[in-house]
C-alpha positions, 0 to 999 in steps of 0.5 A, spaced: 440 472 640 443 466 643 441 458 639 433 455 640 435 448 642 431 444 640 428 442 648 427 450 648 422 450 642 418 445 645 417 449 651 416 456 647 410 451 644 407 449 650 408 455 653 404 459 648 399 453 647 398 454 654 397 461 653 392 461 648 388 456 651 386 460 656 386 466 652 380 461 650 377 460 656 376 467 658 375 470 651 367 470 654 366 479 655 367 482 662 362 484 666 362 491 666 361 496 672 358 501 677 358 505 683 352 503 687 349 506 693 344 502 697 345 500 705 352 501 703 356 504 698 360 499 694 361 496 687 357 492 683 359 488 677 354 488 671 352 482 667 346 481 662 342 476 660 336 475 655 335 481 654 336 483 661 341 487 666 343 485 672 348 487 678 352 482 682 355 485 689 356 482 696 349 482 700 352 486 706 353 492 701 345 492 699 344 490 708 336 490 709 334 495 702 331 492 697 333 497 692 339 501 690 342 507 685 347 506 680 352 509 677 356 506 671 364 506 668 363 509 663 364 516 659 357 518 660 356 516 667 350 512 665 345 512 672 341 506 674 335 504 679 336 496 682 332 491 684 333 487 690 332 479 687 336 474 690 341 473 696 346 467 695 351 463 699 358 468 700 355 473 701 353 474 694 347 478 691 344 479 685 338 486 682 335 487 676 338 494 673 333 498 670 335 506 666 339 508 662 344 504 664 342 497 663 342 499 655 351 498 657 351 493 661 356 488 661 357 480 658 353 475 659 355 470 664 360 466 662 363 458 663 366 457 669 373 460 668 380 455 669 384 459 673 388 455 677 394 456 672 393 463 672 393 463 680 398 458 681 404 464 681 403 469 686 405 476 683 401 483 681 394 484 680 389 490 680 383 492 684 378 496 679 373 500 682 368 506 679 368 511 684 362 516 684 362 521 679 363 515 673 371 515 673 375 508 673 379 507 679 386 501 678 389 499 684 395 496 684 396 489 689 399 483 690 396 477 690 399 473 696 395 468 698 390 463 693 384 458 697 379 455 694 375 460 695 378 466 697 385 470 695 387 475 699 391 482 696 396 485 699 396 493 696 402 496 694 405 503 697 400 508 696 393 504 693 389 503 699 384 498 699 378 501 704 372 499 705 367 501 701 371 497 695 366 491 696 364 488 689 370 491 686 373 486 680 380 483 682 384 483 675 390 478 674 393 479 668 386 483 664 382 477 667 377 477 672 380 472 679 376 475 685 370 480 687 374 484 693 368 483 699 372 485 705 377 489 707 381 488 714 381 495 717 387 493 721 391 490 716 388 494 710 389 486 706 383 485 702 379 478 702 376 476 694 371 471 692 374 466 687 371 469 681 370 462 678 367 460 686 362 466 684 361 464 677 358 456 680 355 460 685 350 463 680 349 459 674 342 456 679 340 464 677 343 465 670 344 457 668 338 457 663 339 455 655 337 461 650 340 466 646 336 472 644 334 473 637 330 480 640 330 485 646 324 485 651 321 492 652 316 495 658 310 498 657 304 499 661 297 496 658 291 494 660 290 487 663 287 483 659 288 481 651 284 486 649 287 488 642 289 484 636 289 478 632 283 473 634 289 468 636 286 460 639 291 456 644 290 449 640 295 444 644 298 445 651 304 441 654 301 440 661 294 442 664 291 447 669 290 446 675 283 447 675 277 447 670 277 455 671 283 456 669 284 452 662 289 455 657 283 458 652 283 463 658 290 467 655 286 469 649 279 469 651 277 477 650 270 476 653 273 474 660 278 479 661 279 477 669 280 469 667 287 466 668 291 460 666 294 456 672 298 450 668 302 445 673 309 446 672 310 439 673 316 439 668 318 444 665 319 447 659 312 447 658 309 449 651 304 453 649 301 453 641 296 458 639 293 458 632 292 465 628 285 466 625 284 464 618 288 460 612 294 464 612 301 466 615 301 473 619 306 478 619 307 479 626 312 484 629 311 483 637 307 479 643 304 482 649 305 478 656 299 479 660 301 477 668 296 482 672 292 479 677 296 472 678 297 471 684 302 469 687 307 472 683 312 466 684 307 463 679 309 467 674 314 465 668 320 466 669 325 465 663 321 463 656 322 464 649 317 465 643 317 461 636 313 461 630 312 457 625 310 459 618 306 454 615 303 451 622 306 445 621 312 445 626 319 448 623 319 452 629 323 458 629 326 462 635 324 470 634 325 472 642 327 471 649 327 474 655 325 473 662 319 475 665 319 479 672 314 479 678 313 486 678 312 486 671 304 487 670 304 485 662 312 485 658 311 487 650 317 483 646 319 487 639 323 483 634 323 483 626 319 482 623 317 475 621 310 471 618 306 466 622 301 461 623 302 460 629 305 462 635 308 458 641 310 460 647 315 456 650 317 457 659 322 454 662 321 456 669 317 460 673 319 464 680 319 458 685 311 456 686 311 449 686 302 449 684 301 454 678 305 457 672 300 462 670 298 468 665 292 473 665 292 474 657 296 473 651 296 478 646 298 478 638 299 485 634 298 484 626 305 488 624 303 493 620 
């Protein structure tokens, strides 16, 4: 082995701080996967957030569907249904997965990823696909050309690249660079959106704060707070929009049609609700009652439930999730704690600029 001088040292120094550093910046878990059939066959990576399962792919593979089948990189091959929720610029779109496959979804959104250092060598890259029946295919390319948005992949002898690839992940080194969201069919080169492009593209849908303590779990009910501890909102962070519509309608199990309507003027809005008697409460779970507000863009959309044990503050987060538009009530399991109160935190609601609203709150003693 030849001498290290000094000057060399440095440099190896530099080089693996350098490695590590970026090893830091991507070490978030990589989104996972799947086959998907809607308009077009295509690719969709997965990513989950507050307890939920999402599948990113290019809006020209879902064309003017509104719903999509699934199927998972996974041993299992898990299957999925998915739900049409947003449309974004480069082509981008984003559905709620739902089935055995959202049990194995991918990571969460992660930052915004540094990869010019990574890019700044054009050299080997992989395409990676699922393919139908849930095996994971690699393609081998080269990565001849960077942009600020787009990378453009040249495939190696015998690793084609063919359109219904859109959505497939763009892999430098084990780290994700670029979605594959064209195909020259003359050339046969692949166009990818910049993964960190993609990434910016997306935090208005994923950027909220939270970390789940609990799961969020589905499950049909009636449509009003009808069962339970005999709760009372106390405090609310901002008012109803009308007299009808006041925070005590979220408890109110005489009128099982009342509603509350809040203005969402700043958001998070709170709400405290007082269990009965003078003591804590165990509590397991809460049920979110949203049938019958209208329109469903004043539903909440990501929000987070708190206890506190002495009902004098000391907040405790147990839960967080998001609530869908085309959820007609949402049970939320967690461990249990004791309570005495409850307060429901929203964030946001799907986009009505009048009204937040839920039909019911209700609040189970754990047994």
């Amino acid at each position: 082995m030849g001498h290290i001088t000094r000057h060399n040292r440095q440099l190896l120094v530099l080089a693996l701080l350098a490695c590590l550093s970026f090893q830091a910046l991507t070490a978030d878990v990589p989104p996972g996967q799947a086959y998907i059939r809607a308009g077009e066959n295509g690719q969709a990576l997965l990513l989950s957030r507050l307890g939920e399962c999402y599948a990113v792919t290019p809006a020209h593979v879902i064309g003017n569907d509104l719903f999509a089948t699934l199927v998972g990189g996974y041993s299992d091959k898990p299957q999925g249904d998915a739900d049409l929720l947003q449309t974004f610029g480069y082509d981008l779109s984003i559905l709620r997965v739902t089935g055995a496959l959202a049990k194995q979804c991918g990571g969460p959104l992660a930052n915004v990823p540094a990869l010019d250092s990574l890019l700044s060598v054009r050299g080997a890259a992989n395409v990676t696909s699922v393919n139908e029946d849930g095996s994971i295919t690699r393609r081998n390319v080269t990565l001849n050309d960077v942009g600020l948005l787009y990378l453009h992949l040249r495939p190696d002898s015998g690793n084609e690249l063919f359109k219904g690839l859109s959505g497939s992940l763009v892999l430098v080194a084990d780290n994700p660079v670029g979605i594959l969201m064209s195909v020259d069919p003359e050339t046969g080169e692949g166009r990818a959106l910049r993964y960190d492009r993609a990434i910016e593209t997306l935090r208005p849908f994923f950027g909220l704060p939270g970390g789940s303590a609990g799961k969020a779990v589905d499950k049909p009910v009636p449509n009003a707070a009808s069962a339970g501890l005999h709760a009372t909102v106390v405090s609310w962070s901002s008012p109803p929009i009308g007299a009808e519509y006041r925070a005590s309608n979220l408890t109110d199990k005489e009128d099982k049609n009342s509603i509350w309507y809040a203005i969402p003027d700043k958001f998070p809005l709170e709400l405290v609700i007082q269990l009965p008697g003078d003591r804590a409460h165990k509590l397991d779970s809460l049920r979110l009652i949203g049938e019958g507000v209208t329109p469903g863009e004043r539903l909440p959309r990501d929000f987070e439930v708190l206890v506190s044990s002495t009902g004098q503050g000391n907040w405790v987060p147990v839960i967080n999730g998001t609530y869908f538009k085309t959820d007609s009530d949402k049970l939320l399991r967690f461990a249990p704690v004791r309570a005495r109160q409850v307060m429901l935190r929203i964030y946001s609601n799907w986009g009505d600029s009048d009204a937040v609203g839920l039909s019911g709150i209700e609040i189970p003693s754990a047994r």
